[in-house]
gemmi code that builds the backbone of each chain (N, CA, C; Angstrom):
import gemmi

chains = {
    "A": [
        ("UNK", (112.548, 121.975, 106.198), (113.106, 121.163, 107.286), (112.012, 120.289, 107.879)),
        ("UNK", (112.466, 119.020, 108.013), (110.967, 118.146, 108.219), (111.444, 117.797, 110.187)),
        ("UNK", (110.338, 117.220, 110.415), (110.336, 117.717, 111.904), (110.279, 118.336, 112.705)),
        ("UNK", (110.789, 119.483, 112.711), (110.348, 120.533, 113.720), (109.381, 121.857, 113.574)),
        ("UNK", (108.374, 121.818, 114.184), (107.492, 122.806, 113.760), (108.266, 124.067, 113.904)),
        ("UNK", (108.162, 124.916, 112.742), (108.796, 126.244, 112.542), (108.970, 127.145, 113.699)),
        ("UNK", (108.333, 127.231, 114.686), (107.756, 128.395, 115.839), (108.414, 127.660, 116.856)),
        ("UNK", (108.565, 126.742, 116.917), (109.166, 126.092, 118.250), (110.719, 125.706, 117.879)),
        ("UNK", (110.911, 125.615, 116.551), (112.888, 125.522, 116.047), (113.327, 126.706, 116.239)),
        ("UNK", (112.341, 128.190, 116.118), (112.980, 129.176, 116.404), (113.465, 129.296, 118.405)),
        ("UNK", (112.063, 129.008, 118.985), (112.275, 128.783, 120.128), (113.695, 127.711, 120.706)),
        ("UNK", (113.730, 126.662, 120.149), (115.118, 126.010, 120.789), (116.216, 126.835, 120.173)),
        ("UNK", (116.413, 127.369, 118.919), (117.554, 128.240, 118.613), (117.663, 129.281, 119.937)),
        ("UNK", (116.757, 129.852, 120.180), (117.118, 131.031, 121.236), (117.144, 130.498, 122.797)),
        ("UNK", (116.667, 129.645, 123.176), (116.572, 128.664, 124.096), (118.733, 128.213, 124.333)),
        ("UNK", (118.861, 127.879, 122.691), (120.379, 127.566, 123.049), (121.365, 128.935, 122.543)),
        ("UNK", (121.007, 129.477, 122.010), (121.848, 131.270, 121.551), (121.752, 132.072, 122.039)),
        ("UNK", (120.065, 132.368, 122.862), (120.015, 133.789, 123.995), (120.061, 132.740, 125.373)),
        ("UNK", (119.924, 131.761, 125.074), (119.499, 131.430, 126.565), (118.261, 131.422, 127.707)),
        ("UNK", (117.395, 131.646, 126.383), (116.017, 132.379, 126.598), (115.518, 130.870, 126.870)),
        ("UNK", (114.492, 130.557, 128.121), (113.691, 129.283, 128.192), (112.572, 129.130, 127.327)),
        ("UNK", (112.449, 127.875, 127.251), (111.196, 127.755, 126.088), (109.890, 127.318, 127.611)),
        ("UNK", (108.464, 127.049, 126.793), (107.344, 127.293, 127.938), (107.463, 125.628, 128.331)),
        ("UNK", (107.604, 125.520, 129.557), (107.724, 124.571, 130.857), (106.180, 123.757, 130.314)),
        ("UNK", (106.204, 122.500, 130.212), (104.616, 121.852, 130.558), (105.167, 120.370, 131.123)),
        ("UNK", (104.323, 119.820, 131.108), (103.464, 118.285, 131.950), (104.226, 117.301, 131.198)),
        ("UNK", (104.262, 117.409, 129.639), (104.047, 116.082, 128.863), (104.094, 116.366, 127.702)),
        ("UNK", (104.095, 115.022, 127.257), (103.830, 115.257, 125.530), (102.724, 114.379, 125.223)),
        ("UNK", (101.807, 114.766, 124.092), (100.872, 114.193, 123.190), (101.462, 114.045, 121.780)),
        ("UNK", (100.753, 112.671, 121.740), (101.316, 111.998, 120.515), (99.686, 111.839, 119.860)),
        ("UNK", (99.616, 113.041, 118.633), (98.317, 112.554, 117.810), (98.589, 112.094, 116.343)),
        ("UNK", (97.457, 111.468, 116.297), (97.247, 110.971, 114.877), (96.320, 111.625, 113.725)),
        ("UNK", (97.378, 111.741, 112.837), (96.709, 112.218, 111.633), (96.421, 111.320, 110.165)),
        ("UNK", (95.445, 112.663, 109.205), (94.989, 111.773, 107.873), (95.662, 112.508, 107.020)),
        ("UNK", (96.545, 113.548, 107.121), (97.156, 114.465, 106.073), (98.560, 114.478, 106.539)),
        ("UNK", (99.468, 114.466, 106.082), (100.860, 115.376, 106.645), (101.254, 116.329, 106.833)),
        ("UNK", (101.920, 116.422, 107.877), (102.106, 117.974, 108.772), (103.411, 118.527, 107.765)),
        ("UNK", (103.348, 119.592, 108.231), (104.463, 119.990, 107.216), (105.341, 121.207, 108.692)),
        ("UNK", (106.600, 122.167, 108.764), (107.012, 122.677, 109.661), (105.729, 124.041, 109.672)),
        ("UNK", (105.377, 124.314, 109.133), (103.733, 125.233, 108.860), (103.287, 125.329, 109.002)),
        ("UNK", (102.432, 123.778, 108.568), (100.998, 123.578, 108.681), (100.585, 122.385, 109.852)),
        ("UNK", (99.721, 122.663, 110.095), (99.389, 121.279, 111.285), (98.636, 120.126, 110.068)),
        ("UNK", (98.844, 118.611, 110.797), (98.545, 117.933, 109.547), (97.131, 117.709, 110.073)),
        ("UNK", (96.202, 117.108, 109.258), (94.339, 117.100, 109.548), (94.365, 115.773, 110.773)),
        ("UNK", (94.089, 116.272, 111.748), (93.528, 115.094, 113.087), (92.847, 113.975, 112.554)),
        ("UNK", (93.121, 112.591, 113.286), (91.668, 112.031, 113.037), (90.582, 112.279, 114.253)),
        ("UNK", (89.852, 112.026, 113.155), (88.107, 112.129, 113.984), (88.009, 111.099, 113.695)),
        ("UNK", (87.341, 110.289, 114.260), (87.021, 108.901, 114.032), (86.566, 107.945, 116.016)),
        ("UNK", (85.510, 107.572, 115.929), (85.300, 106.813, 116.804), (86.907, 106.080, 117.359)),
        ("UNK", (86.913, 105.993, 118.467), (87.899, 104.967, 118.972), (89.132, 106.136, 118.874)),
        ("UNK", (89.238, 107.148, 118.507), (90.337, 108.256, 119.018), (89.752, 109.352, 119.565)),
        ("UNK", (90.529, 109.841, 120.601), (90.050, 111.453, 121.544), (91.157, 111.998, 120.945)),
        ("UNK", (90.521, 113.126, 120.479), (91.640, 114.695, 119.749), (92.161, 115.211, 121.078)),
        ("UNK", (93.338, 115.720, 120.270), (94.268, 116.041, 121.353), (95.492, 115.466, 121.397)),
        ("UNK", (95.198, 113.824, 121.427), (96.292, 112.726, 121.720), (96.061, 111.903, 122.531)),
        ("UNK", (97.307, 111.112, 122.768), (97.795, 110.623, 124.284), (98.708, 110.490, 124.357)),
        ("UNK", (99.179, 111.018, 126.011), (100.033, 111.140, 126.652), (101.215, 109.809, 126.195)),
        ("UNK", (101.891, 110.506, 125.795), (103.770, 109.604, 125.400), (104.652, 109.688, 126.417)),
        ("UNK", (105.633, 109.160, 127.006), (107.043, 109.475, 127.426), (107.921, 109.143, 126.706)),
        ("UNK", (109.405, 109.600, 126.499), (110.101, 109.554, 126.417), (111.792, 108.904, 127.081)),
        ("UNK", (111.892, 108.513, 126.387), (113.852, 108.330, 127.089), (114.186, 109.659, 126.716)),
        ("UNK", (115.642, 109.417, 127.833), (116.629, 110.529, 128.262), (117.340, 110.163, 126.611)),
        ("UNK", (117.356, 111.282, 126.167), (118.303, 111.605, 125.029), (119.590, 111.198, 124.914)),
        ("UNK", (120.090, 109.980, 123.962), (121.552, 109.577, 124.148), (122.016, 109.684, 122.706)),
        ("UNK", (123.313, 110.422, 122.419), (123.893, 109.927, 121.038), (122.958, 110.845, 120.407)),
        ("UNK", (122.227, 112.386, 120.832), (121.924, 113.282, 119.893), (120.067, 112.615, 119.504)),
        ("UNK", (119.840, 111.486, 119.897), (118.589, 110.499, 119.697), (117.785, 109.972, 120.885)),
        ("UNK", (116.386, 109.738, 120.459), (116.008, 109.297, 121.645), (114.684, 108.605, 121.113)),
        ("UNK", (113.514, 108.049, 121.958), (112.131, 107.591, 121.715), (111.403, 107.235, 122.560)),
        ("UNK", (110.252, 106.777, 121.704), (109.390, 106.605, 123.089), (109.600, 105.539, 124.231)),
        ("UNK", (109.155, 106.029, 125.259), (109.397, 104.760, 126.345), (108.074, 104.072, 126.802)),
        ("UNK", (106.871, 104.855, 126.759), (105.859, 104.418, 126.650), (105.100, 103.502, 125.483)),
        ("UNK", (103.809, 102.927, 125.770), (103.295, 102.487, 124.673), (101.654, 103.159, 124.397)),
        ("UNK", (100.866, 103.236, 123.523), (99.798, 103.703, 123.248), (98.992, 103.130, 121.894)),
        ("UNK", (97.844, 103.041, 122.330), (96.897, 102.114, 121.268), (95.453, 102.783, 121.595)),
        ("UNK", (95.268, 102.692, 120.034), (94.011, 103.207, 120.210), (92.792, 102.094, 119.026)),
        ("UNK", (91.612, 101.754, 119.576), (90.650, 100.506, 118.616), (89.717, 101.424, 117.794)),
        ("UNK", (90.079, 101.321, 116.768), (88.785, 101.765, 115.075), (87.343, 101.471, 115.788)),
        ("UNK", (86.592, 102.308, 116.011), (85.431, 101.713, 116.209), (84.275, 102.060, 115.223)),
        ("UNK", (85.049, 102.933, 113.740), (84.107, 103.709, 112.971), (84.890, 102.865, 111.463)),
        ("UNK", (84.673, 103.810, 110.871), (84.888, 103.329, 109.089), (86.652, 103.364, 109.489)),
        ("UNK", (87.262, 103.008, 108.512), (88.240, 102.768, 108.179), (89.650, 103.905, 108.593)),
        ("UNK", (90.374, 103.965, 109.303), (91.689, 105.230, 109.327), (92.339, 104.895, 108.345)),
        ("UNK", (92.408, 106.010, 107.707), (93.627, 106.089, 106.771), (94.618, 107.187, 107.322)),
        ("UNK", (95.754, 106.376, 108.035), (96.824, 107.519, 109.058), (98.108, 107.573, 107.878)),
        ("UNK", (98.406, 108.923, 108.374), (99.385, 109.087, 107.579), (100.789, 110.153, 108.683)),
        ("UNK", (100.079, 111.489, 109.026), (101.430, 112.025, 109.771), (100.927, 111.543, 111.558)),
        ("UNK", (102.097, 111.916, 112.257), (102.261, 111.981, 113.929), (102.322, 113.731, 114.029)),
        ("UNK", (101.873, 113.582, 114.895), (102.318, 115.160, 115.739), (102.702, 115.045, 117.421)),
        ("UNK", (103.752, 115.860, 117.644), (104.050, 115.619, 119.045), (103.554, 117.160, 119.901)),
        ("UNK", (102.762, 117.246, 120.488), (102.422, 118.343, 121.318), (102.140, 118.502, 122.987)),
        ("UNK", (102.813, 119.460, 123.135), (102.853, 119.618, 124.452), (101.460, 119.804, 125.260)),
        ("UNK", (101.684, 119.551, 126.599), (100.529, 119.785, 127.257), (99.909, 120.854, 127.896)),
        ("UNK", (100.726, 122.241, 127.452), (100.065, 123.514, 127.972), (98.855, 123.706, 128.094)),
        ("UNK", (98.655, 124.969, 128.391), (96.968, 125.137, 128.096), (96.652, 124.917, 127.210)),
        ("UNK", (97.415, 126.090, 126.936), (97.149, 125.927, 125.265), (98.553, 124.933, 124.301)),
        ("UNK", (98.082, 123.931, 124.261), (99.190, 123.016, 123.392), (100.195, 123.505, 122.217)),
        ("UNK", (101.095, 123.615, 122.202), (102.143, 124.012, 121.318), (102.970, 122.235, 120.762)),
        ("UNK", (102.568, 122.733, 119.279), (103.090, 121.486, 118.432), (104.471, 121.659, 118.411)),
        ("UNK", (105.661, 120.454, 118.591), (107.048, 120.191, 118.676), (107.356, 119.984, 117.636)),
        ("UNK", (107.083, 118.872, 117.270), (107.615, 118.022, 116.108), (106.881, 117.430, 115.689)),
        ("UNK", (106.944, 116.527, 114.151), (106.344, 116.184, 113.635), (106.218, 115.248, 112.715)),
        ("UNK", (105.947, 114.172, 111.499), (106.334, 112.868, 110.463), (105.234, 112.525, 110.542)),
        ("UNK", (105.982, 111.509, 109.637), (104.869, 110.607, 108.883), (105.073, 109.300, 109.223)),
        ("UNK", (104.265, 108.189, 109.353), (104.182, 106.970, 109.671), (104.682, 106.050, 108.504)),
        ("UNK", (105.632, 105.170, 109.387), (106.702, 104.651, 108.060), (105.556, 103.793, 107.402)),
        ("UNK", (105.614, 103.575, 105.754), (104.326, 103.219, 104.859), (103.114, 103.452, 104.624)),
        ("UNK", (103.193, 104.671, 104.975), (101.700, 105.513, 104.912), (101.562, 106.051, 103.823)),
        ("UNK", (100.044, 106.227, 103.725), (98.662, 105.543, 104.574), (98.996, 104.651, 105.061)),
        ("UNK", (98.523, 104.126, 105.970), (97.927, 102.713, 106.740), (97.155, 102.556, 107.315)),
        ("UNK", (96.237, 101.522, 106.719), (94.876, 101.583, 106.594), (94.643, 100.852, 108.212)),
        ("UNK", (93.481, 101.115, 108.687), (93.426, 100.740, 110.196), (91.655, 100.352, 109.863)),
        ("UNK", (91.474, 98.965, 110.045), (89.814, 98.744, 109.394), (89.070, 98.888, 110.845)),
        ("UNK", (87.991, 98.515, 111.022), (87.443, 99.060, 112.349), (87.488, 97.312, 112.898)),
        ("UNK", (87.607, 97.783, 113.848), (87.796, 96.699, 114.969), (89.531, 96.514, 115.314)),
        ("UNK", (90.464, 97.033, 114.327), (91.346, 96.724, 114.343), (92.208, 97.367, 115.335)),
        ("UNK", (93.322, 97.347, 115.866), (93.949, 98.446, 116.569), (95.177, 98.558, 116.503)),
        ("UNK", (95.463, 99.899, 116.237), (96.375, 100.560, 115.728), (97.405, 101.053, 117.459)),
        ("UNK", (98.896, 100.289, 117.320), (99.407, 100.676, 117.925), (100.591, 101.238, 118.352)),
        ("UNK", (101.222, 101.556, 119.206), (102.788, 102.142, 119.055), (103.854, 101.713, 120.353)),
        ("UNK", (104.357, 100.822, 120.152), (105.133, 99.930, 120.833), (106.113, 101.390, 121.633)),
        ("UNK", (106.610, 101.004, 122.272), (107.804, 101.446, 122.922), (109.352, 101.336, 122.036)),
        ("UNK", (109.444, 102.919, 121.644), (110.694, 102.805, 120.560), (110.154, 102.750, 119.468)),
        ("UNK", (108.621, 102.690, 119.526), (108.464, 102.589, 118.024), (108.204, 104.237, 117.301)),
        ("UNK", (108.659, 105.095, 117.922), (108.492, 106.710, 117.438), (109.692, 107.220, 117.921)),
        ("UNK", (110.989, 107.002, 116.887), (112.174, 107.615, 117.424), (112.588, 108.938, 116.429)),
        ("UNK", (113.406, 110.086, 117.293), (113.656, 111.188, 117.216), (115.187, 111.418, 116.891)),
        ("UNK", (115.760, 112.375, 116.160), (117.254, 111.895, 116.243), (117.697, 113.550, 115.655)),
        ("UNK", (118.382, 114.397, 116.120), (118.894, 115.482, 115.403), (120.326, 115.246, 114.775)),
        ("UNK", (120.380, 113.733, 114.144), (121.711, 113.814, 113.495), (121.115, 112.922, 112.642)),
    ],
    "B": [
        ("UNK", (125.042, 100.298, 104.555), (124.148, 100.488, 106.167), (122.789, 101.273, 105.644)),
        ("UNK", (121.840, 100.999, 105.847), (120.655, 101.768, 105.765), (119.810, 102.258, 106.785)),
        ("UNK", (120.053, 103.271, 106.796), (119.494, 104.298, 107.875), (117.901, 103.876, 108.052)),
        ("UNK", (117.030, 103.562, 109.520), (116.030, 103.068, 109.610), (115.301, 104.554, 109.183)),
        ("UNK", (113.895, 104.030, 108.634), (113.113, 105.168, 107.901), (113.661, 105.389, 106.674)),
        ("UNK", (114.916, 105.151, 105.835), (115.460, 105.440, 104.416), (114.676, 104.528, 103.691)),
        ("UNK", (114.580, 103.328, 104.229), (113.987, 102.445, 103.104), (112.667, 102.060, 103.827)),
        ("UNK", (111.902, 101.168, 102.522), (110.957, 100.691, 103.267), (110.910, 99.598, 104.104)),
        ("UNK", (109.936, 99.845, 105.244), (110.122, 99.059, 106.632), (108.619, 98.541, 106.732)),
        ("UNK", (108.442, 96.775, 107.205), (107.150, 96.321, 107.007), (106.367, 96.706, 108.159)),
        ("UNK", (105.623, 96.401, 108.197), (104.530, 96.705, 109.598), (104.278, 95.613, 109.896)),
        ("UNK", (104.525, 95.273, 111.979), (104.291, 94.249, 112.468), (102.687, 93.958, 113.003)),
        ("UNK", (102.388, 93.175, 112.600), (101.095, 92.674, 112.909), (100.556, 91.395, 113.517)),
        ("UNK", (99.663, 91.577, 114.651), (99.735, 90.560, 115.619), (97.953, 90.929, 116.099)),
        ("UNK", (98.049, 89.188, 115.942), (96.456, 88.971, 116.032), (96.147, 89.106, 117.382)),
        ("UNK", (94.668, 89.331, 117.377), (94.418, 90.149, 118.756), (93.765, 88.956, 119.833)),
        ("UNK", (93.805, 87.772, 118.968), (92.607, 86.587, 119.530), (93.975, 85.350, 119.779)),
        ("UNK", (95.188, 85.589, 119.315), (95.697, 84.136, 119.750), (97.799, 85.185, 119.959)),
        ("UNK", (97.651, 85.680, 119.071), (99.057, 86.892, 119.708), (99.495, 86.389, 118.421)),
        ("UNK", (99.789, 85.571, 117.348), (100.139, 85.344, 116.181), (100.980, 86.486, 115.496)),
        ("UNK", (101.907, 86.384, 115.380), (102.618, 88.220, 114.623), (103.322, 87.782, 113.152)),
        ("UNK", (102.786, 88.712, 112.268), (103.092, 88.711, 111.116), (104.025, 90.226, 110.675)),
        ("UNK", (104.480, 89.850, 109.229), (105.263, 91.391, 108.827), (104.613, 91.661, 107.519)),
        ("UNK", (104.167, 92.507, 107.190), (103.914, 93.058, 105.915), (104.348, 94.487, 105.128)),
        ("UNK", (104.641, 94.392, 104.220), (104.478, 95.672, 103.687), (103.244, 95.901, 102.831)),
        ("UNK", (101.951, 94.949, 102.629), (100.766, 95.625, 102.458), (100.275, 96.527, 103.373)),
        ("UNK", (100.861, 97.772, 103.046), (99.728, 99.024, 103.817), (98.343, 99.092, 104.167)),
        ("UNK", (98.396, 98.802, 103.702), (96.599, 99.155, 102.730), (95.476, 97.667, 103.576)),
        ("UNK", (96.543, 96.840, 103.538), (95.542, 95.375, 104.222), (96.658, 94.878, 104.920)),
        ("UNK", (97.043, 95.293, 106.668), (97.738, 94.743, 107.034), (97.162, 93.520, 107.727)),
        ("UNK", (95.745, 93.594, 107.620), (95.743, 92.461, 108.110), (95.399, 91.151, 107.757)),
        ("UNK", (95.234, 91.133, 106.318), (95.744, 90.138, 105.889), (97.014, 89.327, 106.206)),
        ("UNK", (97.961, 89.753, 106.571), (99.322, 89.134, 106.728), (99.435, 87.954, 108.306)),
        ("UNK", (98.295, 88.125, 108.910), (98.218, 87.202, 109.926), (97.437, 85.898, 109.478)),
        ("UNK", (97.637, 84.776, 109.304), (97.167, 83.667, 109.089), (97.283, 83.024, 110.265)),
        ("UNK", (96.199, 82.344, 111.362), (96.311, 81.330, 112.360), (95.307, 81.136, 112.783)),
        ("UNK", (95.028, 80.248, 113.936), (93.468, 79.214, 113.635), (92.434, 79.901, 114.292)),
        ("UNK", (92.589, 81.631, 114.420), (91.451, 82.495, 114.979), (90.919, 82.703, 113.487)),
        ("UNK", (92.032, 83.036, 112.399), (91.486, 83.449, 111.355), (92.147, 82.881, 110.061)),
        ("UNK", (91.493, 82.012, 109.915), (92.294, 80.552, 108.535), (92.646, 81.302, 107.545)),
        ("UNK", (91.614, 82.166, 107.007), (91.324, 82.537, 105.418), (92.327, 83.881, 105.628)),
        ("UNK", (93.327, 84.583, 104.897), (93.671, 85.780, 104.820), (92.175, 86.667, 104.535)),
        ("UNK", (92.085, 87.403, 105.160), (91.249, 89.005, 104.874), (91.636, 89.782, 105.783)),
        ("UNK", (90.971, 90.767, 105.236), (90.690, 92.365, 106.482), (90.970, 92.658, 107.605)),
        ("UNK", (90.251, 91.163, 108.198), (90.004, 91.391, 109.454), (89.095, 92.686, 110.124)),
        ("UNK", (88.207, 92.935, 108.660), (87.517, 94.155, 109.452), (86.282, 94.151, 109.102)),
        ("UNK", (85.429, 94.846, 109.819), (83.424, 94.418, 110.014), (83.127, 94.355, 108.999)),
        ("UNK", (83.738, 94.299, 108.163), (82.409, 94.601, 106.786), (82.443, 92.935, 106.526)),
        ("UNK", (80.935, 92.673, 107.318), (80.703, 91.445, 106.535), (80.293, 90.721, 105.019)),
        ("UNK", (80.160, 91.447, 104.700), (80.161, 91.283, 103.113), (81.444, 90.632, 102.501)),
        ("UNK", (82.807, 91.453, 102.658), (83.480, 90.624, 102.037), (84.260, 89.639, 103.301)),
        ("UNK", (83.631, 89.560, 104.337), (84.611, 88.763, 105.162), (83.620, 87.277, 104.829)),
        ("UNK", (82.827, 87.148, 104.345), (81.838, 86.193, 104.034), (82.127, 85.641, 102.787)),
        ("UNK", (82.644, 86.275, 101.683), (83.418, 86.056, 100.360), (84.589, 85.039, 101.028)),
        ("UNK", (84.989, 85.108, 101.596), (86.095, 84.417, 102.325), (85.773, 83.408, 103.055)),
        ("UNK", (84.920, 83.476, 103.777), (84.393, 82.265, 104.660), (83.452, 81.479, 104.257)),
        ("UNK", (82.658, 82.038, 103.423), (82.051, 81.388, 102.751), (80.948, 81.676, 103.532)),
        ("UNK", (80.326, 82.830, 103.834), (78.986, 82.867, 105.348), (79.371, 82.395, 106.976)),
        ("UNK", (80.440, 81.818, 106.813), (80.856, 81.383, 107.980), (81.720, 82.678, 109.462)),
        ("UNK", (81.557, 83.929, 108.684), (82.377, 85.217, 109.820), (82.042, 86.380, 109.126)),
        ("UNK", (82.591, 87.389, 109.723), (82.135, 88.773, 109.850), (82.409, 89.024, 111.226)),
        ("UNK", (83.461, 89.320, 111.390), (83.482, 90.011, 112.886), (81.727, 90.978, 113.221)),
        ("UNK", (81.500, 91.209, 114.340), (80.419, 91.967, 114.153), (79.251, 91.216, 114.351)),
        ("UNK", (79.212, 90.305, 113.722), (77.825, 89.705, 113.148), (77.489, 88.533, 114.113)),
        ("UNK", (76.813, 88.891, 114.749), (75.944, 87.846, 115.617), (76.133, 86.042, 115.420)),
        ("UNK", (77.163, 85.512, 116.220), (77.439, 84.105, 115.767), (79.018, 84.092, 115.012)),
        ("UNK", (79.156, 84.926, 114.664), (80.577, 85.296, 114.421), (81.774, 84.092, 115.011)),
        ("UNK", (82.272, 83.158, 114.768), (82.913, 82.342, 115.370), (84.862, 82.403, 114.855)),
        ("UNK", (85.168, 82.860, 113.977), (86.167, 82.243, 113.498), (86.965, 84.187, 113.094)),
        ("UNK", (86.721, 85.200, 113.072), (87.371, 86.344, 112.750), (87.600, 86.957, 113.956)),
        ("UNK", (88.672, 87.191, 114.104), (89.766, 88.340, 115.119), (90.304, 89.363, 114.467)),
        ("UNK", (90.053, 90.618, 115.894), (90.678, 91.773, 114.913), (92.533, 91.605, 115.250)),
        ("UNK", (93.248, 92.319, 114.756), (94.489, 92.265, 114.452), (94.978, 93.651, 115.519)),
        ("UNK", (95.874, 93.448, 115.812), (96.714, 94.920, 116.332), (97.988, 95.008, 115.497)),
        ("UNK", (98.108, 96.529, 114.564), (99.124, 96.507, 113.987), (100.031, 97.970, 114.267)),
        ("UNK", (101.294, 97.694, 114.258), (101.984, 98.706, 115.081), (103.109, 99.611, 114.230)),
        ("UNK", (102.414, 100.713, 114.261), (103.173, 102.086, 113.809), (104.341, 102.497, 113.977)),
        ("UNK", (105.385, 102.619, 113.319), (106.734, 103.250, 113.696), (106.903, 104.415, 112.733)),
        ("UNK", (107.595, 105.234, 112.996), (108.137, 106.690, 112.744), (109.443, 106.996, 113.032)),
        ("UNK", (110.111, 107.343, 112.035), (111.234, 108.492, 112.254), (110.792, 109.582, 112.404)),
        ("UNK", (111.215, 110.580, 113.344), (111.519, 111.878, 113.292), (113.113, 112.039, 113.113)),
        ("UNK", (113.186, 112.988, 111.731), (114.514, 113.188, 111.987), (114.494, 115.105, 111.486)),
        ("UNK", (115.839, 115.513, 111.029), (116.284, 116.996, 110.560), (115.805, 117.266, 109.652)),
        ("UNK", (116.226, 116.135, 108.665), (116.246, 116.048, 107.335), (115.241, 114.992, 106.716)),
        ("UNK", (114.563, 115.372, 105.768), (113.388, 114.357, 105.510), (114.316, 113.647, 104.191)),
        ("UNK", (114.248, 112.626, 103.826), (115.039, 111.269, 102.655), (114.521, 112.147, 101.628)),
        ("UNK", (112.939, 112.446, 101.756), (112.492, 112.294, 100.538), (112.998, 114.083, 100.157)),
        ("UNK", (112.879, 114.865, 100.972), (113.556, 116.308, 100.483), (114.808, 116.181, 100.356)),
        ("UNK", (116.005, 115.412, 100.854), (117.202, 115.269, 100.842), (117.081, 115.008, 99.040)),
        ("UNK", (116.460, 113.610, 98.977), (116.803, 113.174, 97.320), (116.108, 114.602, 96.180)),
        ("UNK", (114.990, 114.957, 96.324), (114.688, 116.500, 95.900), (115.648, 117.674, 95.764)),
        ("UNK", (116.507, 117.689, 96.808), (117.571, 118.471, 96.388), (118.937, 118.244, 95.690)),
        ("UNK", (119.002, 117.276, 95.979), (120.158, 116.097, 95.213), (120.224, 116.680, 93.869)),
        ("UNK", (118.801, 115.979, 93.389), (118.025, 116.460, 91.897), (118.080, 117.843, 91.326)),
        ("UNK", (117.705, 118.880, 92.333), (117.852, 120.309, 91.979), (119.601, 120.274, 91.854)),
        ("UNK", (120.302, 120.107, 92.507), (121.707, 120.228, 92.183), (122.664, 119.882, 91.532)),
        ("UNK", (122.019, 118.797, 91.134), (122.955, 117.853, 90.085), (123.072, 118.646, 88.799)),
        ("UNK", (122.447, 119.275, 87.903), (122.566, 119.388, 86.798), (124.091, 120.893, 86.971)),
        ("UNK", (123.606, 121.329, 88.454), (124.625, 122.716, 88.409), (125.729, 122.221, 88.262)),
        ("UNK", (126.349, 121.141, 88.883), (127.321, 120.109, 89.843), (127.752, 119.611, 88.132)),
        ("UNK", (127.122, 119.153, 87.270), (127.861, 118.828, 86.533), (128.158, 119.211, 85.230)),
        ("UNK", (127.624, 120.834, 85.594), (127.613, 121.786, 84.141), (129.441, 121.829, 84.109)),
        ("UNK", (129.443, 121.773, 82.796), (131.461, 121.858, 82.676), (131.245, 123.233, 81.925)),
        ("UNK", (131.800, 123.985, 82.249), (132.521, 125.577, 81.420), (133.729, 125.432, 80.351)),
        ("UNK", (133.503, 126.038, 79.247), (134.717, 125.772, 78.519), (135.480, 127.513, 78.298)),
        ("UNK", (137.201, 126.878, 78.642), (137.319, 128.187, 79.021), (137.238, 129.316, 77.422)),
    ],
}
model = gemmi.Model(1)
for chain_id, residues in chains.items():
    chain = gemmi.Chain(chain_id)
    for i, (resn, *xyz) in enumerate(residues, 1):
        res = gemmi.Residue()
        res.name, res.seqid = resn, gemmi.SeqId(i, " ")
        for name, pos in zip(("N", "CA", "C"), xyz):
            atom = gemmi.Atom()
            atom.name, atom.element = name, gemmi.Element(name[0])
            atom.pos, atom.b_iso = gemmi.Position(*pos), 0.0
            res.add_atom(atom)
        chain.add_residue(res)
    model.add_chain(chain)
structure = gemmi.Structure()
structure.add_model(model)
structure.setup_entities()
C-alpha cells in the first residue's frame, strides 16, 4: 500500500474502529528525500547544504471530496553538489516525529543543480484516499 | 480522463532573475527549459563553470566573479499521495491476468 506509513494506517484504523485517538501534535513536516520511502522503510533524507533535516513546516487544507493539499508553500536553494530528489515524507511534529505518509516526486529523480531552487507551490503535494 | 500522477506530468520552471516560466519533462536538466535574456544559451543553470562556459563561450558561470548573463532557475515539485500506487496497481494487473484468462476444459 503506497502512502501510508504502516504504524500510523494501523493507528487511523483504530482511531476509526476502537475509537482510540491517534498522538495530538503542532504540524506537519514535509522532507525531502534521495531514495523512496516505502510503508516500512523511511526513504534516505537529503543532506546537502541549503536543506535542514527534519523538514519544513507544511499546512494543509480542510479535507474535501475524501482529498486535500498543501496550502502552504516551501523552497529550499542547492548550495552544495547536485540533489537528486526522489521520495516526500510527511511527519509530524512530536517530540519524537512520527512519519504519516509518504511518495515520490512526479518525474523523479529531479535533478536540483546548486544554485538552483527547488520548490513546492501551494497544491502542489496533494493527498486523496480515493 | 487521466488521473493526475497516472501519467507523466512536466515540471514548471521559472527563472529566478526575470520570472520567465517554462515546462519540461527533462528531469535530469530542468533548467535548461528556460530560455530569456538573463540566460540566452539553454544550460544547467548550475555553478559548474566549466560547462556553463562551453555555452557562453567564457562569457558565465554563475559563481564566477564577473558572471554577467546566468540565473539560477526555481523549479517546482508536485506529488501525489494516493492508496494505491499506478505503478503497483499495473504490477498486479500483470500478476492476475494470466489466472483471469486461464479457460478450463470441462
Amino acid at each position: 500500500m503506497a502512502m501510508f506509513d504502516q504504524g500510523q494506517a494501523g493507528a487511523i484504523l483504530n482511531a476509526v474502529l476502537r475509537q482510540s485517538t491517534t498522538a495530538s501534535t503542532t504540524g506537519i513536516k514535509l522532507r525531502l528525500g534521495t531514495s523512496a520511502p516505502t510503508a516500512t522503510a523511511n526513504m534516505t533524507e537529503l543532506s546537502s547544504s541549503g536543506y535542514t533535516s527534519g523538514g519544513t513546516v507544511m499546512t494543509f487544507n480542510a479535507a474535501s471530496a475524501a482529498a486535500t493539499s498543501n496550502s502552504s508553500s516551501a523552497s529550499w536553494t542547492n548550495g552544495g553538489s547536485t540533489w537528486s530528489l526522489v521520495g516526500l515524507e510527511l511527519w509530524d511534529e512530536a517530540g519524537s516525529p512520527v512519519r504519516w505518509l509518504f511518495g515520490s516526486w512526479t518525474g523523479q529523480p529531479i535533478s536540483i543543480a546548486n544554485g538552483n531552487v527547488f520548490q513546492v507551490a501551494a497544491a502542489g503535494v496533494a493527498a486523496s484516499l480515493v | 480522463m487521466t488521473l493526475p500522477g497516472f501519467a507523466p506530468e512536466p515540471l514548471r520552471v521559472s527563472c529566478l532573475g526575470c520570472g520567465t516560466e517554462a515546462w519540461t519533462y527533462d528531469y535530469q536538466h530542468p533548467g535548461r527549459a528556460v530560455e530569456c535574456g538573463c540566460c540566452p544559451a539553454p544550460h544547467d543553470h548550475d555553478a559548474n563553470a566549466a560547462s556553463c562556459s562551453l555555452e557562453h563561450e567564457g562569457d558565465c558561470g554563475k559563481g564566477v566573479p564577473g558572471c554577467r548573463v546566468c540565473r539560477p532557475v526555481a523549479i517546482f515539485g508536485t506529488a501525489h499521495l494516493r492508496m494505491f500506487d499506478p505503478a503497483e496497481l499495473l504490477e498486479a494487473l500483470g500478476e492476475d491476468a494470466p489466472q483471469s484468462l486461464e479457460v478450463t476444459e470441462a
